[in-house]
C-alpha positions as CSV (number, residue, x, y, z in Angstrom):
1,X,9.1,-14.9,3.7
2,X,6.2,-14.7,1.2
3,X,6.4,-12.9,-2.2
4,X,5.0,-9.5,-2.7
5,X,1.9,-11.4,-4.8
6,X,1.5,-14.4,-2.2
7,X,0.9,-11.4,0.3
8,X,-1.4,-9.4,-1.3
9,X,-3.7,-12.2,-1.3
10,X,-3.7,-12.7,2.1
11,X,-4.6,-8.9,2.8
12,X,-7.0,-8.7,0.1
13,X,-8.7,-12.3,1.7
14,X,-8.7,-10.1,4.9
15,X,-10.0,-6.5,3.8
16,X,-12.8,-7.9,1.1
17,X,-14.3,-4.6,-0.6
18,X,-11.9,-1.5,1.2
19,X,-10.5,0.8,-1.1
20,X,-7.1,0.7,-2.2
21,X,-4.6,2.4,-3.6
22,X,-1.6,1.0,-5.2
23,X,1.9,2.4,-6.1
24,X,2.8,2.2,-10.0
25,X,4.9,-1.1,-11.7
26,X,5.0,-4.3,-9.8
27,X,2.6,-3.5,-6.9
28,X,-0.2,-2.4,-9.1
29,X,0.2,-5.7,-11.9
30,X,0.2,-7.9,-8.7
31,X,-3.4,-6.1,-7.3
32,X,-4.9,-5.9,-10.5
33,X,-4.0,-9.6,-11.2
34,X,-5.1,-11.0,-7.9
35,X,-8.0,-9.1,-7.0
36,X,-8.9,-6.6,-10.0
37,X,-12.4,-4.5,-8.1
38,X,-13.9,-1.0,-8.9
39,X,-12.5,0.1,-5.4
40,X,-8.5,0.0,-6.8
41,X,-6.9,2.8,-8.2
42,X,-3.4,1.9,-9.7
43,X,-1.2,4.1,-10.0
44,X,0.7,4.4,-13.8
45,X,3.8,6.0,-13.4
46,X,3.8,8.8,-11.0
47,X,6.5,6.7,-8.5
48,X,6.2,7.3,-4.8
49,X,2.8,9.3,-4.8
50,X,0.6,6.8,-3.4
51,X,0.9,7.6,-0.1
52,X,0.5,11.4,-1.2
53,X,-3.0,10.4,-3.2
54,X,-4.2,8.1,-0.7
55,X,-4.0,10.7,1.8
56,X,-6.5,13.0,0.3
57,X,-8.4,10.3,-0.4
58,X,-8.4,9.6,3.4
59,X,-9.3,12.7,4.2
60,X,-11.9,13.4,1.9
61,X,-13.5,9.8,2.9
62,X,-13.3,9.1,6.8
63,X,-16.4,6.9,6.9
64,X,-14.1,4.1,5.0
65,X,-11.0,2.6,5.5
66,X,-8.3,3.3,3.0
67,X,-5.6,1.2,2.2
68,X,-2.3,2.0,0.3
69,X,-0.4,-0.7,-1.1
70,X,3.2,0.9,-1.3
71,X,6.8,-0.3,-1.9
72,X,9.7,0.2,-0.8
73,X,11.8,2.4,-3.1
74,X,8.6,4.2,-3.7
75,X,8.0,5.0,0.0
76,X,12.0,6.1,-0.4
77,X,11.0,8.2,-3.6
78,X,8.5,10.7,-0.9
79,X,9.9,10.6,2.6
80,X,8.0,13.8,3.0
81,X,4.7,12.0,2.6
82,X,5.5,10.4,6.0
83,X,5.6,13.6,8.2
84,X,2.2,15.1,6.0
85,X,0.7,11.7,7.2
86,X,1.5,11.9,10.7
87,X,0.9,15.4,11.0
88,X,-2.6,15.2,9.7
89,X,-2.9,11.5,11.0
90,X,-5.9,10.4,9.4
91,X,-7.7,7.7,11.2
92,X,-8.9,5.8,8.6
93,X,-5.5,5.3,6.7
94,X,-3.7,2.0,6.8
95,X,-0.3,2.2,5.1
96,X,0.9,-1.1,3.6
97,X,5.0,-1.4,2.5
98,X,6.1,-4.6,0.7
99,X,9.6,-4.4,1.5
100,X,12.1,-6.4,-0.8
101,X,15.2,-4.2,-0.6
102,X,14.9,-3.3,-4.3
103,X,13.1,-1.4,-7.1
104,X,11.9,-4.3,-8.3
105,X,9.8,-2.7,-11.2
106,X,12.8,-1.0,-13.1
107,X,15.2,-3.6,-12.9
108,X,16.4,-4.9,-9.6
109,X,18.5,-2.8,-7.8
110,X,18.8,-2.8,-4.3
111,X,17.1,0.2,-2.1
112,X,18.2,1.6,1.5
113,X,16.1,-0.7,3.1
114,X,18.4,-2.9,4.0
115,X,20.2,0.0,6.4
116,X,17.4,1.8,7.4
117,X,13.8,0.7,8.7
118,X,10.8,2.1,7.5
119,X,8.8,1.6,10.3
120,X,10.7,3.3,12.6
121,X,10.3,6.2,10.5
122,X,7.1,6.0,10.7
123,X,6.8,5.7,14.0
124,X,8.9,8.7,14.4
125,X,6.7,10.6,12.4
126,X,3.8,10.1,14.4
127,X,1.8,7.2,12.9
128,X,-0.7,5.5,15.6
129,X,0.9,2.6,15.3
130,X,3.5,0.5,13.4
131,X,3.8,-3.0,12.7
132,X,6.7,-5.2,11.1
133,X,5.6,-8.7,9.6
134,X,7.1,-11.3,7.2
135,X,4.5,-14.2,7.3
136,X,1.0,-15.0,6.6
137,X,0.2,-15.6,10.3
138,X,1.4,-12.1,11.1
139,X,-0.1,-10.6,8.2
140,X,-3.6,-12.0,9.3
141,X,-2.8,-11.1,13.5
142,X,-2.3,-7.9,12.6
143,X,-4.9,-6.9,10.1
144,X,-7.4,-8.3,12.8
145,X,-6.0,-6.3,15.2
146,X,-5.8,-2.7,13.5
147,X,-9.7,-3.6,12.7
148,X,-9.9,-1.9,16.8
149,X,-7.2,0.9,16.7
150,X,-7.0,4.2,14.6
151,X,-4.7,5.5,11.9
152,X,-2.5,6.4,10.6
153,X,-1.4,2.6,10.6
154,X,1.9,1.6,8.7
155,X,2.2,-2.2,8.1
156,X,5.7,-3.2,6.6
157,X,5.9,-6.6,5.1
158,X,9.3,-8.0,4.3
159,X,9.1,-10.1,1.3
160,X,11.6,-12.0,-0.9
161,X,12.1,-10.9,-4.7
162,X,10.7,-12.8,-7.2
163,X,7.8,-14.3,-8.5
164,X,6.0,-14.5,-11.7
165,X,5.1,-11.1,-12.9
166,X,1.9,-9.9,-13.2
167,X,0.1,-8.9,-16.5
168,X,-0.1,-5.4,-17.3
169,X,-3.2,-3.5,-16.6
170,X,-5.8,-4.0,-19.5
171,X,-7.5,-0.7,-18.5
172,X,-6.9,2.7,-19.6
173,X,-5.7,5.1,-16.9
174,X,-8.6,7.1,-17.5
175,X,-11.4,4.3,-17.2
176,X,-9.3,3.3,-14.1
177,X,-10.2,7.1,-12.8
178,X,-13.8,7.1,-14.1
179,X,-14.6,3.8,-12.2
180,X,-12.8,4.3,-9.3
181,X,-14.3,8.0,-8.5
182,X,-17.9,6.3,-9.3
183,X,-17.1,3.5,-6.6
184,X,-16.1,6.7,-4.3
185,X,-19.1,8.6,-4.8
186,X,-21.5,5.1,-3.3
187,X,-19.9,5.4,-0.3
């Protein structure tokens, strides 16, 4: 199993320029530190409303793909956000859980992850389709294949904890908005 970090490189090798949207702590050091573009928006604080932000986003912007990088206790923080997505199933949202079995950004401790599975939720709540991965080959099959199918997508990528932890975001969470709604508007 990769690390959340060694992951995200493979899918930002994969996607190039798409917008993403990144859940608050780990998840957003990691993007900014391996691929820091005008097309991110991290999240600072505000845990488990990615998916909720990314969503309007989506559906505001359905010439483009958008991507949301998630975790797993913040998927666990806004369930609801599942059934909103597959009720309004936008098909130009590709929903990306790194899944380490812990809240890895506050300390550590372990999530339901290990007793439940995401993706079946997801499924359940009418996502397009669902895909479970663990390894760079699988990460790059399926991100090839989704290029053909429409949303909602959910990837979920089990990872192991650890890893060096990213920097902390050198820009203000306002300049973050500015640029990112600028980088919106050439679309």
């Amino acid at each position: 199993m990769l690390i959340r970090k060694e992951a995200m490189k493979v899918i930002v090798n994969e996607i190039k320029n798409e917008i993403i949207i990144a859940a608050n702590g780990f998840i957003s050091r990691d993007l900014f530190n391996v691929n820091d573009k005008a097309s991110n928006f991290y999240m600072i604080g505000s845990m488990g409303l990615a998916s909720s932000i990314s969503l309007g986003i989506a559906i505001k912007n359905t010439k483009k793909q958008i991507f949301v990088f998630d975790g797993d206790g913040n998927i666990l923080m806004n369930f609801g956000s599942l059934v909103t997505i597959g009720s309004i199933r936008p098909k130009n949202l590709i929903h990306i859980v790194f899944d380490n079995s812990r809240h890895a950004s506050t300390g550590g401790q372990p999530t339901n992850s290990k007793f439940i599975e995401i993706e079946k939720i997801a499924e359940k709540c009418n996502y397009s389709s669902v895909f479970r991965v663990k390894n760079k080959s699988e990460i790059i099959k399926v991100l090839k294949k989704i290029k053909t199918l429409s949303g909602p997508i959910m990837i979920l990528i089990k990872i192991s904890h650890g890893g060096k932890i990213g920097n902390r975001i050198e820009i203000q969470p306002t300049e973050i908005k500015e640029r990112f709604m600028e980088n919106l508007e050439k679309i």
